[in-house]
N, C-alpha and C positions, 0 to 999 in steps of 0.2 A: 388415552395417552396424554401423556403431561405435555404442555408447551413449555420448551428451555428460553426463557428471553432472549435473542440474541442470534436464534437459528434464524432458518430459511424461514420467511414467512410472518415475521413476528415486526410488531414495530419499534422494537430492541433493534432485531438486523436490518432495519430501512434504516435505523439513524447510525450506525454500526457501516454500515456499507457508503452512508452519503458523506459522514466523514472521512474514508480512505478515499473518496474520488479529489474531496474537496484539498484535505492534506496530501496526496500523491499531484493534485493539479498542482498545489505551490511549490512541492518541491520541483516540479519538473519546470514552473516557470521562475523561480529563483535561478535555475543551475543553466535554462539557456537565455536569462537577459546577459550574461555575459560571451561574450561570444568566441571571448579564450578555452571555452571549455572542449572544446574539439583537440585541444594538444594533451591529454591528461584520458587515457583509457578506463579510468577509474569513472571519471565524468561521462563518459561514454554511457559505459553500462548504464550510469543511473538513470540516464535521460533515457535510455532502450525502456527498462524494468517497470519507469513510470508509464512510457507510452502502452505497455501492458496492459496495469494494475491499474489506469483509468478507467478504459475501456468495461474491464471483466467488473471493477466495487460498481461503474454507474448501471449498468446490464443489471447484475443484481437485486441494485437499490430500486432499478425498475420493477424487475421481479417480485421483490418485499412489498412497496407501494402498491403493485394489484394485488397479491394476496392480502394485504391488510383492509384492501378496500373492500375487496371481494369477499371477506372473510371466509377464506379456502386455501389456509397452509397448503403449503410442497412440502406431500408428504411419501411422496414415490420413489424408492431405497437407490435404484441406479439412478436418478436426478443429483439423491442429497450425496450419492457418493462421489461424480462426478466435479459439484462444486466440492465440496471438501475436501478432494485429492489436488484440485485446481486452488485452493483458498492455500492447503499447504506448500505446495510448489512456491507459487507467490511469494506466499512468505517469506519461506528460505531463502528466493530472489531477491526479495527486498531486503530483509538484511544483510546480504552479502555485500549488495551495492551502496546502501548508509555506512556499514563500517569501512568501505574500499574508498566513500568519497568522504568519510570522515579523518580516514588517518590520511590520504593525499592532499586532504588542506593543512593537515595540521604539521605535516611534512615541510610545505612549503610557506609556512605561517613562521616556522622555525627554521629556516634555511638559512636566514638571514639577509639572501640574494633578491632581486627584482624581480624574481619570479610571479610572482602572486602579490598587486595590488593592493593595499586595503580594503579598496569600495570594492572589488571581485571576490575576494576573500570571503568577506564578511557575508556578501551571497550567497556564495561557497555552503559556506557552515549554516546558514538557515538551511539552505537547499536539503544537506544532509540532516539537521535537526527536522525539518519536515517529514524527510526518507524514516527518520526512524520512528517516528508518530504514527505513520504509516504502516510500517512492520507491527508495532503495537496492536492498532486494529484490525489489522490483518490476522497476527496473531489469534485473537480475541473471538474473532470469527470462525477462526478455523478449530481452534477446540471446543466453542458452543455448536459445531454442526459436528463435530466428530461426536461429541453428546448425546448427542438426537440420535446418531444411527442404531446403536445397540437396541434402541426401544422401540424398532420398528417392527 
């Protein structure tokens, strides 16, 4: 069987998985150094979505790092279906909650009212330009392991 760079087990998906822990960790610490963000449900979700999608890219990238050390891919069909049904879940999470906390800054970036600070703001929208860097690899993830499965 062919290895797809970027599945389960490869060290494509160990640097693939360490960068959505790394880019989901800044979004989620961008979006709560300000502490406005509790008034705004959109901020909500993201700060829920990231405490997720840390948790499941650093698990994986653990995962990838033994199999790559170990040189012994996951290659057992309910394992890869389980991350891949779970990689796309994610996903769709995550970008629900980048475009939800994207257009609620840019809502109140254009409001024109006191609402939303500069220095919060500007948070704001890294937090979300994070979120969607995140969805990206995420993304990325999730149809190089949907890849893998037919050739099993």
């Amino acid at each position: 069987m062919n290895e797809v760079p970027g599945s389960v087990g490869t060290s494509a998906g160990f640097s693939l998985r360490l960068a959505q822990a790394l880019f989901s960790s800044a979004s989620l610490l961008f979006m709560s150094l300000g502490v406005e963000f509790y008034s705004y449900t959109a901020f909500c979700y993201l700060v829920t979505i990231m405490g997720l999608v840390i948790p499941w890219s650093f698990t994986l990238a653990l995962v990838d790092g033994y199999s790559v050390l170990v040189k012994c891919p996951v290659r057992q069909p309910g394992i890869l279906l389980i991350i891949a049904a779970g990689d796309w879940v994610l996903s769709v999470l995550t970008l629900a909650a980048a475009c939800s906390t994207a257009s609620v800054v840019d809502l109140l970036l254009h409001s024109g009212g006191p609402y939303c600070p500069p220095k919060c703001c500007s948070r704001y929208q890294l937090s979300a330009a994070m979120a969607f860097l995140t969805w990206f690899l995420s993304l990325a993830s999730a149809l190089l392991n949907l890849w893998v499965l037919p050739s099993l």
